[in-house]
C-alpha positions in Angstrom: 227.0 -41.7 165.2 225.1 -43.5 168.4 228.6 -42.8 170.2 229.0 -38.9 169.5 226.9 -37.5 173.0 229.7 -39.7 175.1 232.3 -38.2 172.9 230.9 -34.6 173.8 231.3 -35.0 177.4 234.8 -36.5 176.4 235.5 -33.4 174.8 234.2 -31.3 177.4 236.2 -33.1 180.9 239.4 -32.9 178.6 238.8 -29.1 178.8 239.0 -29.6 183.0 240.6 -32.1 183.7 244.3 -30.8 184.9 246.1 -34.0 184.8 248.1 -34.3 181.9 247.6 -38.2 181.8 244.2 -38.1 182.2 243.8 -35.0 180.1 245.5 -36.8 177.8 243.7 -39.8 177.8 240.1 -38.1 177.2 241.2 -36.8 174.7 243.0 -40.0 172.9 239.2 -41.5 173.2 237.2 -38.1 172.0 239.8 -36.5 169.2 241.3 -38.4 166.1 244.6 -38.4 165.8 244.9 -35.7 163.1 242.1 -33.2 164.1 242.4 -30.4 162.7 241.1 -26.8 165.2 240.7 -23.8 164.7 239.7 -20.5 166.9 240.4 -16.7 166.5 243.5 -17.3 168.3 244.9 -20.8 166.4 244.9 -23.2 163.4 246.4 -26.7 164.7 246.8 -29.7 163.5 246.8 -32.8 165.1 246.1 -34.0 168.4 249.8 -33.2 169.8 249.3 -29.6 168.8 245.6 -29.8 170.1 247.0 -30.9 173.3 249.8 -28.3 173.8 246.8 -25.7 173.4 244.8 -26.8 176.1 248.2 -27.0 178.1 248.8 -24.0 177.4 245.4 -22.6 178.3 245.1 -24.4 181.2 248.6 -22.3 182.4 247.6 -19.4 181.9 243.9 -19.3 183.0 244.3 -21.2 186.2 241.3 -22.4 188.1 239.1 -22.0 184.7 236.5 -24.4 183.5 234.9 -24.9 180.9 231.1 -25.4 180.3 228.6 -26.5 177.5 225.5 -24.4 177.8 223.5 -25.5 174.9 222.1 -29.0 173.9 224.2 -30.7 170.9 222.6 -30.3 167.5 223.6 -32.9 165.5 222.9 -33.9 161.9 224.7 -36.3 159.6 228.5 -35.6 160.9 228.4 -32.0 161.9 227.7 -30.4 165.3 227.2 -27.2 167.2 226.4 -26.6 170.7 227.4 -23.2 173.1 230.0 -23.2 175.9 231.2 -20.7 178.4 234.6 -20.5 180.3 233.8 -19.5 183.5 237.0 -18.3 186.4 236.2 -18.2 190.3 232.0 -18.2 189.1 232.7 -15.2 186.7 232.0 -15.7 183.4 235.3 -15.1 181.1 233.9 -15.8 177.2 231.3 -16.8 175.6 231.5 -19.2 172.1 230.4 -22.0 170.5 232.2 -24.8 168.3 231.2 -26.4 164.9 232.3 -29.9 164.7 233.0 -32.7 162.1 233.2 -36.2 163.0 234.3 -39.5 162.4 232.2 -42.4 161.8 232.7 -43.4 165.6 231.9 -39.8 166.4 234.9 -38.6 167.4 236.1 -34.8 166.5 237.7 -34.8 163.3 237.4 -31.1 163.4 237.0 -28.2 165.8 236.1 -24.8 164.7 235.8 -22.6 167.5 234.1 -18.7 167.9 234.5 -16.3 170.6 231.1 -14.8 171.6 227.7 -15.3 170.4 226.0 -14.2 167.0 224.0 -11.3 166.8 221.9 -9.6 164.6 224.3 -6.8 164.2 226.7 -9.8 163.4 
């Protein structure tokens, strides 16, 4: 799993990076082929689909980006860590993202929540 913090910040310049190529190619190297993500808003299946999303996110949120504000905990193959999605310096959302991945710590799956937990749930 030595490779999984380089895969992070794979994961994370995919998010902002608005070159489809290069989009596409961070995510070739940080995403299996057959990922499987999920969010309030989607359940997708393979890295096509995943990629369409982010297109399609990236169309209608112009000028967003996309931030990790936690450290990564990691044990075995799962992962957590916060992020924010932040427009013109104002916040947009809140989340964080539970992860499974491969043995070359790639994300084999994404599941994705809008906000943060609280006590009130």
């Amino acid at each position: 799993m030595a490779s999984a913090p380089q895969t992070f910040e794979l994961f994370l310049a995919g998010w902002n990076e608005w070159d489809a190529a290069k989009r596409c190619a961070l995510f070739e190297a940080a995403v299996v082929p057959d990922v499987e993500f999920t969010d309030p808003l989607h359940q997708l299946h393979g890295r096509e689909a995943f990629l369409d999303m982010v297109a399609d996110f990236q169309r209608t949120r112009p000028g967003a980006v996309t931030l990790r504000t936690s450290a990564i905990d990691l044990h075995h193959d799962c992962a957590r860590y916060h992020w924010a999605i932040m427009i013109d310096g104002a916040k947009l959302i809140d989340g964080f993202d539970v992860v499974r991945l491969d043995a070359e710590g790639r994300f084999r799956q994404i599941n994705g929540f809008f906000g943060l937990l609280t006590l009130n749930g």
